[in-house]
Z-matrix of the N, CA and C atoms (Angstrom, degrees):
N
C 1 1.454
C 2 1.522 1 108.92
N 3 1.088 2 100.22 1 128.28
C 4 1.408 3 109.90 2 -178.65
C 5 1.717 4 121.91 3 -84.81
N 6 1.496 5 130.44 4 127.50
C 7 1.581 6 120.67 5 -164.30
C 8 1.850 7 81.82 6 -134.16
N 9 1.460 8 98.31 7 153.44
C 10 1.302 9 129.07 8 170.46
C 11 1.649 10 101.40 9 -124.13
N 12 1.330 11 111.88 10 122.09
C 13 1.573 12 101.15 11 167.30
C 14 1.597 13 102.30 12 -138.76
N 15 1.494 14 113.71 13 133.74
C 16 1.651 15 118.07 14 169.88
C 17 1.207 16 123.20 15 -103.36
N 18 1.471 17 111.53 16 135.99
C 19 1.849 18 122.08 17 -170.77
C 20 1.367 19 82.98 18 -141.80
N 21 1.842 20 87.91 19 141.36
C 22 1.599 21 121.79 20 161.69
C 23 1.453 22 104.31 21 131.05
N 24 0.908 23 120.18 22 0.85
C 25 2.064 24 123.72 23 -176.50
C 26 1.567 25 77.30 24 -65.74
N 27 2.005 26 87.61 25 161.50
C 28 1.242 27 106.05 26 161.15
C 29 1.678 28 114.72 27 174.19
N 30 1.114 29 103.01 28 -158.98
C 31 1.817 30 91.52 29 161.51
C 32 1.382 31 117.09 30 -104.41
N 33 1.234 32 120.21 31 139.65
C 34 1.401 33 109.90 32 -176.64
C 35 1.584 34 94.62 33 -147.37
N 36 1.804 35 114.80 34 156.09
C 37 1.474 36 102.73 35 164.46
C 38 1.083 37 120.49 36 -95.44
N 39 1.476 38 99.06 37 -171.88
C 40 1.493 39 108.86 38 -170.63
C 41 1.539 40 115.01 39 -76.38
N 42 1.842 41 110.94 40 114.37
C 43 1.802 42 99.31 41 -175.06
C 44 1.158 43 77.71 42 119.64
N 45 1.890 44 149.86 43 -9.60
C 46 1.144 45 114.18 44 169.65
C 47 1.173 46 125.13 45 -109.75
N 48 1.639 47 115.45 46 -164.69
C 49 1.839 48 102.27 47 173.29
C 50 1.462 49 106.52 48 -106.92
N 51 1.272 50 94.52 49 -173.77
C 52 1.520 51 101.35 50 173.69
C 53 1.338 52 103.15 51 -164.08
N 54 1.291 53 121.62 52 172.98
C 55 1.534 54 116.76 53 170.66
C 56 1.356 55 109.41 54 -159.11
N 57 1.293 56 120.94 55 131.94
C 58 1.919 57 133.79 56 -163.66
C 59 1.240 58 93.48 57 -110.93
N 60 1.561 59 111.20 58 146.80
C 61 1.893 60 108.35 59 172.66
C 62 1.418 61 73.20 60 -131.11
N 63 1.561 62 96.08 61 165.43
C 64 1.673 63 118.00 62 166.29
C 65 1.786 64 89.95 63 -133.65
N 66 1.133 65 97.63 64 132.07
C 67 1.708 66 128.77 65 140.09
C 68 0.984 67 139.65 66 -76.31
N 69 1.532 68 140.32 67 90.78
C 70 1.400 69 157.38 68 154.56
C 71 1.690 70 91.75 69 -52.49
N 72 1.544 71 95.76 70 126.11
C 73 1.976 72 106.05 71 163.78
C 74 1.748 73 106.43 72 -147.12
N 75 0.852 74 126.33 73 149.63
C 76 1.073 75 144.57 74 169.48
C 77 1.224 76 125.69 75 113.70
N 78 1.773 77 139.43 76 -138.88
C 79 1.740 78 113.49 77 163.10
C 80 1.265 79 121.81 78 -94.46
N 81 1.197 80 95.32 79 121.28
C 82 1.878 81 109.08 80 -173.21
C 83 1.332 82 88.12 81 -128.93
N 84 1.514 83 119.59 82 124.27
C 85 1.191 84 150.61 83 133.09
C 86 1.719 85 125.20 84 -56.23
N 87 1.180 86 89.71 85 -39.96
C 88 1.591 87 83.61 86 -168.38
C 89 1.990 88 93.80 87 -169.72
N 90 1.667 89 111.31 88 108.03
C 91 1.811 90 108.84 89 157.57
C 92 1.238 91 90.27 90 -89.68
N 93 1.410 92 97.12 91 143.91
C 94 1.450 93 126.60 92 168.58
C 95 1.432 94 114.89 93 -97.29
N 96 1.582 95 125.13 94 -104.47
C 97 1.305 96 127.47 95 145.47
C 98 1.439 97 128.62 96 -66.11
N 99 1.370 98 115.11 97 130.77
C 100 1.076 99 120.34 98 -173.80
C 101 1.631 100 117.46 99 -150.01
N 102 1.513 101 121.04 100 126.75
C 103 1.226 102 113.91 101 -168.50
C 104 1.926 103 113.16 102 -166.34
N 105 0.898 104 107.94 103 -174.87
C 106 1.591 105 120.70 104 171.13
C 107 1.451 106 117.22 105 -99.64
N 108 1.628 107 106.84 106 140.23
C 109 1.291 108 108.53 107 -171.98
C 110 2.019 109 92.74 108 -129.59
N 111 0.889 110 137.39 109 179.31
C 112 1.407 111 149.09 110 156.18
C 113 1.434 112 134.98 111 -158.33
N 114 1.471 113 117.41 112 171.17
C 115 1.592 114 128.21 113 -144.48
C 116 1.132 115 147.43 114 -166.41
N 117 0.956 116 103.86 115 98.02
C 118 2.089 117 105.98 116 -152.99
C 119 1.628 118 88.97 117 -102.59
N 120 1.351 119 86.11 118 155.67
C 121 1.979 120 105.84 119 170.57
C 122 1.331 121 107.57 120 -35.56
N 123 1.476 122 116.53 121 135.52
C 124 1.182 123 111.16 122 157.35
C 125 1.697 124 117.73 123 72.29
N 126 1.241 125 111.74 124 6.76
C 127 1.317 126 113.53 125 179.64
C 128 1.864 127 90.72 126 -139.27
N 129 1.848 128 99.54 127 -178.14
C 130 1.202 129 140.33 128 -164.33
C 131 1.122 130 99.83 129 -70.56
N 132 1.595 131 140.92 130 150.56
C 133 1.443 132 124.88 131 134.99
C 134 1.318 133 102.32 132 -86.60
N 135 1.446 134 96.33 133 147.56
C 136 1.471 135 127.80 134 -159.66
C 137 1.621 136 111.26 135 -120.06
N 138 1.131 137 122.66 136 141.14
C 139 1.341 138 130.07 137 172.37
C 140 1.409 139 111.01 138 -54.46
N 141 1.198 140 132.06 139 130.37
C 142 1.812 141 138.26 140 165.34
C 143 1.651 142 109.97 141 -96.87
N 144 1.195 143 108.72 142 -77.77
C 145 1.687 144 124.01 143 166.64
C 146 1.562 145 109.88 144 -154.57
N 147 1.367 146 100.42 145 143.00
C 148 1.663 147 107.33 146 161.39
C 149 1.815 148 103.89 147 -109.56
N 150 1.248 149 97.92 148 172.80
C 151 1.470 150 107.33 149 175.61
C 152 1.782 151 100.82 150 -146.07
N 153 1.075 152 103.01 151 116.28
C 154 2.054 153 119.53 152 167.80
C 155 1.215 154 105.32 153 -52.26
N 156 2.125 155 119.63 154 162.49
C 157 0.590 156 98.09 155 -171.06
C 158 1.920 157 107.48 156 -89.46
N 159 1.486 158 109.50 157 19.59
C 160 1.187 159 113.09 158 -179.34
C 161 1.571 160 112.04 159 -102.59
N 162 1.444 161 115.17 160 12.75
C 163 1.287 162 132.90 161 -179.30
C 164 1.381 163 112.97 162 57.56
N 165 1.208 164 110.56 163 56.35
C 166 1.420 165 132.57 164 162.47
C 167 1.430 166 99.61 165 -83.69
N 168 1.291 167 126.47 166 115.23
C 169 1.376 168 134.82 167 140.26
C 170 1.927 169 138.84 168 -44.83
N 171 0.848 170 123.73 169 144.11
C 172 1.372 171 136.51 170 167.90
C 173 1.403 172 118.46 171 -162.96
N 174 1.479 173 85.07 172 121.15
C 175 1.898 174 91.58 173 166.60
C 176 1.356 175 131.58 174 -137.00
N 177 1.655 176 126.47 175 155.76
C 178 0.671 177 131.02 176 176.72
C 179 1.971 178 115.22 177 -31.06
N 180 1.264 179 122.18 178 155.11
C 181 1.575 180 116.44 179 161.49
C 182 2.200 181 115.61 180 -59.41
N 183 1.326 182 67.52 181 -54.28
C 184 1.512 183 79.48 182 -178.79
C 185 1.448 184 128.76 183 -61.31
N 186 1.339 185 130.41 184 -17.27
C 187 1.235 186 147.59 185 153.59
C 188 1.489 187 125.05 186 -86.32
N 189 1.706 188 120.08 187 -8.33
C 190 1.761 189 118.77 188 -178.60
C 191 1.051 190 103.97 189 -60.35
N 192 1.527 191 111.59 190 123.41
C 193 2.198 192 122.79 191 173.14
C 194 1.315 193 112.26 192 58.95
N 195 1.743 194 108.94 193 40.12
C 196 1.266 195 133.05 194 142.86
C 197 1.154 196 147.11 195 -91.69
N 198 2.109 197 80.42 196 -62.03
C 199 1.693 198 111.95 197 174.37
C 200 1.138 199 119.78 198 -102.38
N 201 1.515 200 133.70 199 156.45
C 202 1.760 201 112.88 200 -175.55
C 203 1.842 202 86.41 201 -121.73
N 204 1.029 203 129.77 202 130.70
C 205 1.574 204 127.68 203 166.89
C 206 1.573 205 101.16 204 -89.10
N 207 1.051 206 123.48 205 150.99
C 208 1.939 207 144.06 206 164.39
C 209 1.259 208 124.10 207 -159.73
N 210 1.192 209 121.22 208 163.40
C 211 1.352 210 135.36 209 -174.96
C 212 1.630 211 108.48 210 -140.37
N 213 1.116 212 106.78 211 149.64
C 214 1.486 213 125.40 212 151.98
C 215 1.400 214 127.04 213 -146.78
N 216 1.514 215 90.81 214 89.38
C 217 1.000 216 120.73 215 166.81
C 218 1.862 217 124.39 216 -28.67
N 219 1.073 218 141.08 217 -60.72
C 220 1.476 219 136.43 218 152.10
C 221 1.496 220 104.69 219 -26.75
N 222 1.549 221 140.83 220 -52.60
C 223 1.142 222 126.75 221 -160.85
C 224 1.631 223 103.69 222 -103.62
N 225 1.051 224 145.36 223 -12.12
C 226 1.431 225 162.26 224 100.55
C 227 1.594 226 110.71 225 143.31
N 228 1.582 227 87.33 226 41.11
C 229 1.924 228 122.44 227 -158.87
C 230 1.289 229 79.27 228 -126.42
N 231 2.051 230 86.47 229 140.26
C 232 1.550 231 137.51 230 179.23
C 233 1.598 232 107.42 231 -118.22
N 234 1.339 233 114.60 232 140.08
C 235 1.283 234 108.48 233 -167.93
C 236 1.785 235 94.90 234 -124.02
N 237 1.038 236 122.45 235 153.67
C 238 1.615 237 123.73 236 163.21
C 239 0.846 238 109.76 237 -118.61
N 240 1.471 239 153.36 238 97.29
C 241 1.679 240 141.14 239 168.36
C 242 1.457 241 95.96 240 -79.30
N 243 1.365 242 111.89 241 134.91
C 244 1.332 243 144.36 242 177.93
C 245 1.878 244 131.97 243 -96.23
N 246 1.347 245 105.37 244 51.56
C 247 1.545 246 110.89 245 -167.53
C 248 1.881 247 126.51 246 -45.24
N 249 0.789 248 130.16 247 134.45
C 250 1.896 249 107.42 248 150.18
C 251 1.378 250 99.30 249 73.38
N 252 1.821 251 131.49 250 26.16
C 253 1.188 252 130.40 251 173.52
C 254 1.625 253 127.66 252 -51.21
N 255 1.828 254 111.28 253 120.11
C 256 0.874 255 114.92 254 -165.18
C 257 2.128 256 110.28 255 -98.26
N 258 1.114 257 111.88 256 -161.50
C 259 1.400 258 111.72 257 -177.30
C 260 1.470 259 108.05 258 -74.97
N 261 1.925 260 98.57 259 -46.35
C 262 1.595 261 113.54 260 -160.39
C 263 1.908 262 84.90 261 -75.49
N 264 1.072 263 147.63 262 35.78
C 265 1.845 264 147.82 263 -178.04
C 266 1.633 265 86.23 264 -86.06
N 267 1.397 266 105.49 265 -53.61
C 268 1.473 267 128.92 266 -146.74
C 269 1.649 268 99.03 267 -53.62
N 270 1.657 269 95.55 268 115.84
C 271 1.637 270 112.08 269 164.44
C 272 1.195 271 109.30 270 169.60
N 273 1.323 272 127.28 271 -172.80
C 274 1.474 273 148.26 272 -172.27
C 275 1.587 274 105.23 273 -92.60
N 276 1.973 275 112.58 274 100.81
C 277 1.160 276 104.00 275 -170.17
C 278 1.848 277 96.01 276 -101.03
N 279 1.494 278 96.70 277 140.61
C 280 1.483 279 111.87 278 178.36
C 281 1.786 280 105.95 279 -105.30
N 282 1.446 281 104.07 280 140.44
C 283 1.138 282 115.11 281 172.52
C 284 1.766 283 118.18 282 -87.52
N 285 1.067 284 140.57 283 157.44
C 286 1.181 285 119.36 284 -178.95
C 287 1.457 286 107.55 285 -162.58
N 288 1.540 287 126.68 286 144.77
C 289 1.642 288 135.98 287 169.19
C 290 1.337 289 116.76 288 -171.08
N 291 1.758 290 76.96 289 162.53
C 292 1.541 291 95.73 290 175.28
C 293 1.282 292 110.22 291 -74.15
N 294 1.619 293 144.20 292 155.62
C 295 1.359 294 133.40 293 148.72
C 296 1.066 295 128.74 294 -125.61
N 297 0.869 296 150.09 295 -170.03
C 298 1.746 297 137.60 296 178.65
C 299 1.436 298 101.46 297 -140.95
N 300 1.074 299 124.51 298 133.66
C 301 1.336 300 126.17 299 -166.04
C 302 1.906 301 105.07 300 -127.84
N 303 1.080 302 126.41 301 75.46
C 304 1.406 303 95.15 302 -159.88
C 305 1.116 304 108.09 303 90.41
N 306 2.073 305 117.15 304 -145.03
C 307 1.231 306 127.65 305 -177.32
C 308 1.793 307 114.70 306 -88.71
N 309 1.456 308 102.50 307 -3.75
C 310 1.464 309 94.89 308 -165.70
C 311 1.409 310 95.18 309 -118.95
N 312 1.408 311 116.16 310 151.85
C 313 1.386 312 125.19 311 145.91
C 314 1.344 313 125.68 312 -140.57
N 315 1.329 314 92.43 313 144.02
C 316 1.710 315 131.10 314 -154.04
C 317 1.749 316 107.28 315 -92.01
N 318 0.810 317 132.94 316 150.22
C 319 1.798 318 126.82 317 137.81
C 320 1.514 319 122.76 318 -93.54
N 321 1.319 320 94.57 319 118.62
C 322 1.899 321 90.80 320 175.74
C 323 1.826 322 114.76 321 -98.95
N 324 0.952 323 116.56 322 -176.94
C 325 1.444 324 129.27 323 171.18
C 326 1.731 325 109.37 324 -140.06
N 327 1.244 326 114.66 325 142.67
C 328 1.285 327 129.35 326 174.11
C 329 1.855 328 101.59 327 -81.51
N 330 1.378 329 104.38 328 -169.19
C 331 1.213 330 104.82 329 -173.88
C 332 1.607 331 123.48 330 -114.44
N 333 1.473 332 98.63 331 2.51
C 334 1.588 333 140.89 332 178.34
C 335 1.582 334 110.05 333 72.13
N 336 1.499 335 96.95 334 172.81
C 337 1.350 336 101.14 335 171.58
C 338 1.364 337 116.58 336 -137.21
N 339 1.528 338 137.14 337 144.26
C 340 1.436 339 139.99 338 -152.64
C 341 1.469 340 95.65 339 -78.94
N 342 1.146 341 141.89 340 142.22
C 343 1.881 342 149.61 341 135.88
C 344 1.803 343 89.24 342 -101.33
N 345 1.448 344 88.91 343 150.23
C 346 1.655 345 98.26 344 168.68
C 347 1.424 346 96.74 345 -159.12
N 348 1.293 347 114.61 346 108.74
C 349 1.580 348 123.35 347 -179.92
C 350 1.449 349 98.28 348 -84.63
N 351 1.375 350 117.08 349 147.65
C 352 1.541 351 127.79 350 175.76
C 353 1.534 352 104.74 351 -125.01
N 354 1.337 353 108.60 352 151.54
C 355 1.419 354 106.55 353 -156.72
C 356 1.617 355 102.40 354 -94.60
Protein backbone atom coordinates (compact mmCIF):
# COMPACT_ATOMS: atom_id res chain seq x y z
CA UNK A 1 0.00 0.00 0.00
CA UNK A 2 1.16 2.98 -1.05
CA UNK A 3 1.06 6.37 1.63
CA UNK A 4 2.01 9.97 0.83
CA UNK A 5 2.40 11.97 4.02
CA UNK A 6 3.39 15.96 4.26
CA UNK A 7 5.45 17.66 7.16
CA UNK A 8 6.62 21.21 7.63
CA UNK A 9 3.22 23.44 7.52
CA UNK A 10 2.96 25.94 10.04
CA UNK A 11 2.55 29.57 10.84
CA UNK A 12 4.88 31.71 9.38
CA UNK A 13 4.85 35.58 8.42
CA UNK A 14 4.56 37.36 5.70
CA UNK A 15 8.35 37.70 3.96
CA UNK A 16 9.16 34.31 5.27
CA UNK A 17 10.19 30.82 4.10
CA UNK A 18 9.12 27.67 4.76
CA UNK A 19 9.66 24.35 3.30
CA UNK A 20 7.04 21.12 3.02
CA UNK A 21 8.53 17.59 2.14
CA UNK A 22 6.18 14.77 1.12
CA UNK A 23 7.03 11.11 1.74
CA UNK A 24 6.25 8.36 -0.69
CA UNK A 25 6.33 4.78 1.50
CA UNK A 26 5.33 1.65 0.54
CA UNK A 27 5.85 -0.31 -3.08
CA UNK A 28 6.80 2.16 -5.51
CA UNK A 29 8.44 1.01 -8.49
CA UNK A 30 8.55 3.95 -10.25
CA UNK A 31 6.95 8.13 -9.20
CA UNK A 32 6.38 9.65 -12.19
CA UNK A 33 4.71 13.06 -11.68
CA UNK A 34 4.80 14.34 -8.57
CA UNK A 35 3.93 17.66 -6.94
CA UNK A 36 1.87 20.10 -4.63
CA UNK A 37 -1.56 21.08 -4.98
CA UNK A 38 -3.53 23.60 -2.37
CA UNK A 39 -6.89 24.74 -0.67
CA UNK A 40 -8.73 27.13 1.16
CA UNK A 41 -12.46 26.81 2.38
CA UNK A 42 -14.82 26.92 -0.01
CA UNK A 43 -12.61 26.98 -2.94
CA UNK A 44 -10.80 24.58 -5.61
CA UNK A 45 -7.58 22.77 -5.03
CA UNK A 46 -5.32 24.35 -7.16
CA UNK A 47 -2.09 23.42 -8.77
CA UNK A 48 1.28 24.82 -6.80
CA UNK A 49 4.12 22.88 -8.79
CA UNK A 50 4.66 19.40 -10.09
CA UNK A 51 8.04 18.02 -10.90
CA UNK A 52 8.48 14.95 -13.87
CA UNK A 53 10.06 12.14 -13.44
CA UNK A 54 12.83 13.78 -15.63
CA UNK A 55 12.64 16.87 -13.41
CA UNK A 56 10.79 18.94 -15.58
CA UNK A 57 9.28 21.68 -13.60
CA UNK A 58 5.83 23.41 -13.59
CA UNK A 59 4.36 26.03 -11.68
CA UNK A 60 1.65 27.62 -10.64
CA UNK A 61 1.59 31.66 -12.04
CA UNK A 62 1.20 32.75 -8.71
CA UNK A 63 4.13 31.06 -7.12
CA UNK A 64 7.03 31.69 -10.30
CA UNK A 65 10.46 32.91 -8.22
CA UNK A 66 8.75 32.14 -5.07
CA UNK A 67 8.50 28.44 -4.78
CA UNK A 68 11.42 26.05 -5.59
CA UNK A 69 9.87 22.28 -6.27
CA UNK A 70 12.64 19.09 -5.84
CA UNK A 71 12.88 15.66 -5.44
CA UNK A 72 15.10 13.05 -4.22
CA UNK A 73 14.52 10.49 -5.74
CA UNK A 74 16.70 7.73 -3.50
CA UNK A 75 14.50 8.82 -0.53
CA UNK A 76 11.26 8.98 -2.72
CA UNK A 77 10.77 12.67 -1.10
CA UNK A 78 9.67 16.00 -2.79
CA UNK A 79 10.62 19.09 -1.25
CA UNK A 80 8.82 22.65 -1.86
CA UNK A 81 10.91 25.55 -0.52
CA UNK A 82 8.60 28.36 -0.02
CA UNK A 83 10.32 31.96 -0.55
CA UNK A 84 8.80 35.67 0.07
CA UNK A 85 5.57 34.08 1.83
CA UNK A 86 2.58 36.00 1.24
CA UNK A 87 -1.02 36.10 3.14
CA UNK A 88 -2.96 34.76 -0.09
CA UNK A 89 0.07 31.24 0.57
CA UNK A 90 -2.41 30.46 3.33
CA UNK A 91 -4.13 26.91 2.92
CA UNK A 92 -4.04 23.19 3.11
CA UNK A 93 -1.07 22.12 0.90
CA UNK A 94 -1.63 18.55 -0.64
CA UNK A 95 1.03 16.45 -1.95
CA UNK A 96 0.14 14.36 -4.87
CA UNK A 97 1.41 11.34 -7.59
CA UNK A 98 1.42 9.09 -9.95
CA UNK A 99 3.16 5.68 -8.92
CA UNK A 100 3.72 2.61 -10.56
CA UNK A 101 3.41 -0.25 -8.58
CA UNK A 102 4.21 -3.25 -10.64
CA UNK A 103 2.04 -3.08 -13.84
CA UNK A 104 -0.38 -0.47 -12.69
CA UNK A 105 -0.27 3.07 -11.83
CA UNK A 106 -2.45 4.80 -9.57
CA UNK A 107 -2.57 8.59 -8.32
CA UNK A 108 -2.51 9.02 -4.64
CA UNK A 109 -3.09 12.08 -2.41
CA UNK A 110 -1.56 12.77 0.98
CA UNK A 111 -3.67 14.06 3.69
CA UNK A 112 -2.16 17.67 3.57
CA UNK A 113 -0.58 19.92 5.71
CA UNK A 114 -1.83 23.51 7.09
CA UNK A 115 0.69 26.84 6.11
CA UNK A 116 -1.03 29.94 7.47
CA UNK A 117 0.84 33.11 6.56
CA UNK A 118 0.03 36.11 8.91
CA UNK A 119 0.26 39.41 7.62
Amino acid sequence: QVQLVESGGGLMQAGGPLRLSCAASGTIHIINTIGWYRQVPGKRRDLVATIASDSNTNYSDSVKGRFTISRDNAKNTIYLQMNSLKPEDTAVYYCNADIRTGFITRNYWGPGTQVTVSS
